[in-house]
C-alpha positions in Angstrom: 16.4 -28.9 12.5 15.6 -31.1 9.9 17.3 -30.1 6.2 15.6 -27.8 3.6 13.7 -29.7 0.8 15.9 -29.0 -2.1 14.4 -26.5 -4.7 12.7 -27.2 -7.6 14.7 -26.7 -10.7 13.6 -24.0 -13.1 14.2 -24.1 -16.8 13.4 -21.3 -19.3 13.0 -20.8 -22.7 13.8 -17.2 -24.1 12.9 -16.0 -27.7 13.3 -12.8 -29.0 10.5 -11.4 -31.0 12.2 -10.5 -34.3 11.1 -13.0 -36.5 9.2 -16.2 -36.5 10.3 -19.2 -34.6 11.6 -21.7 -36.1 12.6 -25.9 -36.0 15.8 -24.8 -33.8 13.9 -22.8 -31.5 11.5 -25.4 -31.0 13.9 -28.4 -30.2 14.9 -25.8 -27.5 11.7 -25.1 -26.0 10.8 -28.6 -26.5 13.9 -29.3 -24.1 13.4 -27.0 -21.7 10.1 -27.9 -21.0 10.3 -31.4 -21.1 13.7 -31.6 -19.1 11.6 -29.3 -16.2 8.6 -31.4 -16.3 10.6 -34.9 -16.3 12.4 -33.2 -12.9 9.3 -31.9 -11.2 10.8 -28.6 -12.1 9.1 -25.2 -13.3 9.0 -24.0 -17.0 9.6 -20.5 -17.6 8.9 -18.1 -20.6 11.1 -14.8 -21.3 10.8 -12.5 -24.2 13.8 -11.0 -24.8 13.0 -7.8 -27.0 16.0 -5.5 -25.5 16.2 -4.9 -29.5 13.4 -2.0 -29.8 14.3 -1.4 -33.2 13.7 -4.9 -34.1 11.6 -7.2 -32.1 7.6 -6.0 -32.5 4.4 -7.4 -30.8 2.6 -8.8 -33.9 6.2 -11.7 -33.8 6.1 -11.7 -29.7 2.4 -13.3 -30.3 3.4 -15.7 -32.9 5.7 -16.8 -30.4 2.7 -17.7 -27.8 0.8 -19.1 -30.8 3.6 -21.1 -32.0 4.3 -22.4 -28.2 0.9 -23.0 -27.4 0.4 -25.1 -30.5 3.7 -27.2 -30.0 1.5 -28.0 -26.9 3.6 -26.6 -24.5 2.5 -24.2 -21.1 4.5 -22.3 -19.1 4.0 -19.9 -15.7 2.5 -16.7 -15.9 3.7 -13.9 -15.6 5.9 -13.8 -18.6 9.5 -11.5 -18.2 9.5 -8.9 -20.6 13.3 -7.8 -20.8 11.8 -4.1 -22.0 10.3 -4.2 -18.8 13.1 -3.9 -16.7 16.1 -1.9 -18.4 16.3 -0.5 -14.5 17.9 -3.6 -13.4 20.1 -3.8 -16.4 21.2 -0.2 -16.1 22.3 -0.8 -12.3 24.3 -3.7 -13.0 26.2 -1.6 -15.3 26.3 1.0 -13.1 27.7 -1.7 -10.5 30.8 -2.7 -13.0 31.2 0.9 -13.8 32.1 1.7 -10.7 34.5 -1.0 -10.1 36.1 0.3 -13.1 35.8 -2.4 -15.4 33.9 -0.9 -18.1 34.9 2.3 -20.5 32.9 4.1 -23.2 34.2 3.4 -26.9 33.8 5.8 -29.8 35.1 3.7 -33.0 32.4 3.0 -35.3 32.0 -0.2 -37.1 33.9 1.6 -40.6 36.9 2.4 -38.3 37.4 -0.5 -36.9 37.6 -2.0 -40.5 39.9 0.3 -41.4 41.8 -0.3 -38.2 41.9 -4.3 -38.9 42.9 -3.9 -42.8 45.4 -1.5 -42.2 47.2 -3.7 -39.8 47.0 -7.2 -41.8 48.1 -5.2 -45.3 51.3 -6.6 -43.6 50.2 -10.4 -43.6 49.4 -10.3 -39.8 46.3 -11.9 -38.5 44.4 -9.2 -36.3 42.7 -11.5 -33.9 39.3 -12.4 -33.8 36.5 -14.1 -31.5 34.8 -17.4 -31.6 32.5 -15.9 -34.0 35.3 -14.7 -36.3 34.2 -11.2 -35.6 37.9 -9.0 -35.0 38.0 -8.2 -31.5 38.0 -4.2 -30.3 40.9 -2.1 -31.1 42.8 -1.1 -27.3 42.1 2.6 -28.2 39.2 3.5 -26.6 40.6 1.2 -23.7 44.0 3.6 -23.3 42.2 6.6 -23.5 42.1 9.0 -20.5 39.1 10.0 -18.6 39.5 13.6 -19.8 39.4 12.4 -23.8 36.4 10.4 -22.6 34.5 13.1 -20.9 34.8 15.4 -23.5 34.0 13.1 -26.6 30.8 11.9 -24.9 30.3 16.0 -23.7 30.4 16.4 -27.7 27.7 13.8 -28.1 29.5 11.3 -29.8 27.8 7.8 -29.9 29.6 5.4 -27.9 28.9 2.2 -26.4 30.3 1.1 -23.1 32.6 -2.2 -23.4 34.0 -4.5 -20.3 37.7 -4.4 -20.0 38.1 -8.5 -20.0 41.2 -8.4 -18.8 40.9 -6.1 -16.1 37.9 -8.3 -15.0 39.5 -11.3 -14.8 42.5 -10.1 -12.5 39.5 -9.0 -9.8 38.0 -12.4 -9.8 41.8 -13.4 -9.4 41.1 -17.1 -10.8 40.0 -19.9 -13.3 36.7 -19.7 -13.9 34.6 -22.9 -15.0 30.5 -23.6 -15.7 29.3 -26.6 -15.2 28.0 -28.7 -18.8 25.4 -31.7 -19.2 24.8 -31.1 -23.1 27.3 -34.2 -23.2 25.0 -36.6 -21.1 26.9 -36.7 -18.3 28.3 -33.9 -16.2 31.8 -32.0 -17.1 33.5 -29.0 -15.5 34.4 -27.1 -18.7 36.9 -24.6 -18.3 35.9 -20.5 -19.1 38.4 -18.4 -20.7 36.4 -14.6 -21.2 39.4 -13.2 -22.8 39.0 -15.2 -26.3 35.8 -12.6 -26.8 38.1 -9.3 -26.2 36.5 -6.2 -24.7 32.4 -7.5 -24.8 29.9 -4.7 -25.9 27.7 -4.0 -22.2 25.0 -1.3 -23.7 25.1 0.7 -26.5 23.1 4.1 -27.5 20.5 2.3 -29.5 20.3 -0.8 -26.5 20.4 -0.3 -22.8 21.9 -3.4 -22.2 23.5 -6.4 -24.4 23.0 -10.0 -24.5 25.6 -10.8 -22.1 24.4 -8.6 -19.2 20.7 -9.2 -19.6 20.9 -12.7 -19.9 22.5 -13.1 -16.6 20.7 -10.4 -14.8 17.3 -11.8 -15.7 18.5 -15.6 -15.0 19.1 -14.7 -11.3 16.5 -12.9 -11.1 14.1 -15.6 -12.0 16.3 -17.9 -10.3 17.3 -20.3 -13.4 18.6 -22.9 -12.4 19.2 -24.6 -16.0 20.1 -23.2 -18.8 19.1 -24.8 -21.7 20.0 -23.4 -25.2 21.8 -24.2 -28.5 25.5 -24.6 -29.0 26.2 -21.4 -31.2 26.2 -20.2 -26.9 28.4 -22.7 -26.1 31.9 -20.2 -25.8 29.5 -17.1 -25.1 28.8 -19.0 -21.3 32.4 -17.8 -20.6 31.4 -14.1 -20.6 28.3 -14.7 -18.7 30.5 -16.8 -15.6 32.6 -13.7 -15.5 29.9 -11.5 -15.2 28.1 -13.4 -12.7 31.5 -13.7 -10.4 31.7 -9.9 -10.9 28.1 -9.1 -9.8 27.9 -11.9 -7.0 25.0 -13.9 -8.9 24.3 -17.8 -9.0 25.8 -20.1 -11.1 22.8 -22.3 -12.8 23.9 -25.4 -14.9 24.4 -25.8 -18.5 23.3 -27.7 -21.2 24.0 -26.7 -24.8 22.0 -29.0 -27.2 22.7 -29.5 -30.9 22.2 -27.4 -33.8 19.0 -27.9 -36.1 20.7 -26.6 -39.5 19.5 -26.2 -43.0 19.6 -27.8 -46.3 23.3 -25.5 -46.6 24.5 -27.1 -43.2 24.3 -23.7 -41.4 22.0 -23.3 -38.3 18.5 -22.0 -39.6 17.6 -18.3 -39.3 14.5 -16.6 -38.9 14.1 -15.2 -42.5 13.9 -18.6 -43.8 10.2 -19.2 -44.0 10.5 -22.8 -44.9 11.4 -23.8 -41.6 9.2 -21.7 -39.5 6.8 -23.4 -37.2 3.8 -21.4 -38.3 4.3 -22.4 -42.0 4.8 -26.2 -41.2 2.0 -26.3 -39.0 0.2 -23.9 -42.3 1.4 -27.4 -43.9 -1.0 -29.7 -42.3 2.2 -31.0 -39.7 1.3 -31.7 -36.2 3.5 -30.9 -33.3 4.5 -35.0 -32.7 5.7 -34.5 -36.3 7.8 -31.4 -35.3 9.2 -33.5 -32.3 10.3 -36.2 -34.9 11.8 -34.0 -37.3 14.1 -32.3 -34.8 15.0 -35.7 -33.1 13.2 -36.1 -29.9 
């Protein structure tokens, strides 16, 4: 029999609708789409609005206004991620029950109070790629009968992946594969640098981490595209995707568009939303030039 045709690649770009878009997110989507079209690949669009409290429908517009005018099209239907917290909660579920994830009770005050107490001796409580202090262990060493009963009592609690644990399952090195360089490298994953990774909390039914790789095999990404604040963060989605037995796409972190302070641009500042350059009089070929492409 003859050989398959290969597939065709499939590139997305994901917002989330909790403020406007701005000149970083469009030198992504500018990326994604061209880098599909250029392969005879297939753009995708996913709104990622697992944030209820924040992400509202008047900004998930703007986003196809602001897309649309940047002169950029993309297959229909779009992927809602508050469309399918199902999937998300059975991929929990899944890890749950290979005991890899626990439910943690420490708010965010207590975990301060956890880390200052500890480095009033001049020690260095350690802390992920984001500087954020990773999770105290004592949720972690709790038994299942302290568990039960503090979530019987209807205590908040989110449900964290023991990192550690996962990685003796998978029982070795995990890698991704990177093109953000121009050329392809095998870039080695180490998980454990992010401690004990947040999975769902009570306000969320699933984080970043497990949505993001849930709804990239579902839609059978097969390059991820995005900016390099993700860069370490692909560690924790390899694990998970060995974990839940999901395809490994490839991955190409692009560069930073960053503001007058030299910090990447956020969307509170107005100045460097699409919508208010294009307000402005710009055109989208002058958007294209001012984020380099």
């Amino acid at each position: 029999m003859p050989n398959s045709p290969p597939e065709k690649p499939v590139y997305r770009f994901a917002p989330s609708p909790n403020g406007f878009l701005h000149l970083g997110h469009a030198l992504s989507a500018f990326l994604n789409h061209d880098m599909a079209k250029a392969s005879g690949g297939r753009f995708l669009l996913r709104i990622e609005d697992i944030d209820l409290t924040r992400c509202t429908a008047e900004f998930e517009e703007m986003i196809y206004r602001d897309l649309t005018w940047l002169g950029l099209d993309w297959e229909m239907p779009v992927r809602r991620q508050s469309e399918h917290f199902d999937a998300y909660r059975d991929a929990l579920d899944r890890l749950r029950s290979m005991g890899l994830v626990y439910p943690t009770f420490l708010t965010r005050g207590e975990v301060k109070a956890h880390v200052t107490a500890y480095e009033t001796n001049g020690k260095n409580w350690p802390r992920d790629p984001d500087g954020s202090p990773l999770y105290p262990d004592d949720d972690r060493l709790r038994n299942e009968a302290e568990r039960a009963h503090l979530i019987a009592k209807g205590i908040k609690h989110a449900w964290r992946m023991d990192v550690m644990k996962a990685m003796a399952l998978v029982g070795k090195q995990l890698s991704w594969q990177e093109t953000g360089t121009g050329h392809p490298e095998t870039i080695p994953a180490d998980p454990t640098i992010w401690g004990d990774v947040i999975l769902s909390r009570s306000d969320a039914p699933s984080s970043y981490h497990l949505s993001v790789v849930i709804d990239d095999a579902l839609q059978g990404i097969t390059h991820v595209v995005r900016g390099e604040d993700l860069y370490t963060a692909t560690a924790i989605h390899r694990l998970l995707q060995e974990l839940l037995g999901l395809p490994e796409p490839v991955y190409h972190h692009h560069q930073l568009i960053v503001g007058s302070d030299g910090r990447k641009l956020s969307k509170s500042e107005g100045s460097t939303g699409i919508a208010a350059l294009r307000d402005e009089g710009l055109l989208p070929g002058d958007i294209r030039r001012i984020v380099g492409l």
